[in-house]
N, C-alpha and C positions, 0 to 999 in steps of 0.2 A: 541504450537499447532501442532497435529500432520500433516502432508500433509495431504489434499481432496481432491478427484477426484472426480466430477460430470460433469455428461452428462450434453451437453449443452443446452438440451432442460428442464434441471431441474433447472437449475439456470436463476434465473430472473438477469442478469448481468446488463442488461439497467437501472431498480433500483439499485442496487448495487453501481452500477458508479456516478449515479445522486448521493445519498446520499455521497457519497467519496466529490465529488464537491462542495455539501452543504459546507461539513464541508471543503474542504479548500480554499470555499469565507471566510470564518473565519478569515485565516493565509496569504495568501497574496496580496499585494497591487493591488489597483483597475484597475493600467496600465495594470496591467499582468491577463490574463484567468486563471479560477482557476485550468484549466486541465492540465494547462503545471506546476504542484506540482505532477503530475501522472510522473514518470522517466521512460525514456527507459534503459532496463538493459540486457549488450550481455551476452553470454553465462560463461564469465570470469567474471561477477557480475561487473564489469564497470557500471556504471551510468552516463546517462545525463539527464540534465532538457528538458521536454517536449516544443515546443515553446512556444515563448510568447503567440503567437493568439491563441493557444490552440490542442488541438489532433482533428482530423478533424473525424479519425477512426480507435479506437484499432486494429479492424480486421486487417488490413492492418501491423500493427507493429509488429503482433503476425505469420503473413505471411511472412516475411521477416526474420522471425527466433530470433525477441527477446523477453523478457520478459518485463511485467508492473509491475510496485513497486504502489502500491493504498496506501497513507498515513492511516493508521488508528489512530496515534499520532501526536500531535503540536513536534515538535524539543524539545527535550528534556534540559533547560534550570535552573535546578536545583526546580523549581520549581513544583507544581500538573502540569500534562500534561491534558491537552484538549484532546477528544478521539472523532473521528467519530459517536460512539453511544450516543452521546450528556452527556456525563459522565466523572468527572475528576477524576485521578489515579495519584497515586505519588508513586514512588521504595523508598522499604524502604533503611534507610541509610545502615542497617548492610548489603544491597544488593550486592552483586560485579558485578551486572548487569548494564556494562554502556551500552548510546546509542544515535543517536542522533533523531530518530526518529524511530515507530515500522510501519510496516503495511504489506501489502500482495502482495507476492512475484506471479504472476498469470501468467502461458502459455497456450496456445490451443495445444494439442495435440489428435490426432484420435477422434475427436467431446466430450473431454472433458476436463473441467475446470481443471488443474492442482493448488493447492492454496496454498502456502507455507507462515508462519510467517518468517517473515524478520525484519532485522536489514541497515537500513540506517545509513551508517557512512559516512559522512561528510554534510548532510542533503541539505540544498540549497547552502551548499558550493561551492565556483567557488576554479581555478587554487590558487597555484601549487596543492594540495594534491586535487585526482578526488575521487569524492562521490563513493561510493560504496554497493552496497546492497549485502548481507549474511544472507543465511537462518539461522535461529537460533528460537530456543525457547526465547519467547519474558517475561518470565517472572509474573508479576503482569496481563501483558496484554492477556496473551496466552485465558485465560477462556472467557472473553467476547470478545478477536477478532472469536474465535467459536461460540459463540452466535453468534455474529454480521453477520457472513456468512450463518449461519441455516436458519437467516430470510429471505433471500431473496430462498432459496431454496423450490422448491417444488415438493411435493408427488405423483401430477400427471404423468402418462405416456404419 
């Protein structure tokens, strides 16, 4: 998926996010908020998991100068992967696309949506080896993670 940049008044990001959250009450356990699966990601593509209680307010993390990782795939587990658009995808075998998770790499910059397809490697992975997010063409996923983001965009000024 190529970068998007949208104004921020064209992107409906509050649905965008809610739907992100739909889909990862899906993937993790009921102790944990489904918004701490959203990672914080510094400018060196380091990742940490969001808290447990949950992200209280993107703004605020995108102010501080770093990036949101938004799952748009379950961890990639050899098997179909669960997708955010309520739709399951599988990498074909002759693929040489590993990964452990795809979805959307997002910053605020000058009042617009910056949205990168990304690569999670080490996915809800703890210590030694630290998760990681890297923009990359996601592959199988790339077509409908653009879709997925058209729809919440809109035409109005």
């Amino acid at each position: 998926m190529k970068a998007m940049e949208i104004e921020e008044s064209k992107l409906h990001f509050d649905e965008f996010s809610c739907e992100i959250i739909e889909f990862l009450k899906t993937q993790v356990s009921e102790e944990v908020h489904p918004s701490s699966g959203i990672l914080i990601v510094d400018e060196q593509g380091r990742a940490q998991q969001g808290p447990d209680e949950g992200h209280s307010n993107f703004l605020e993390v995108w102010k501080a100068g770093f990036q949101l990782f938004f799952p748009f795939s379950c961890p990639d587990c050899g098997e179909p992967n669960e997708c955010a658009d309520g739709k399951v995808r599988e990498v074909s075998e002759e693929s040489d696309f590993g990964f452990d998770c795809v979805g959307f790499l997002v910053k605020v910059e000058n009042g617009r949506f910056i949205i990168n397809s990304a690569v999670n490697r080490g996915g809800m992975c703890m210590p030694p080896t630290p998760p990681s997010v890297v923009i990359s063409d996601c592959d199988v996923f790339d077509e409908p993670m653009e879709a997925f983001i058209r729809s919440f965009i809109s035409d109005a000024d």
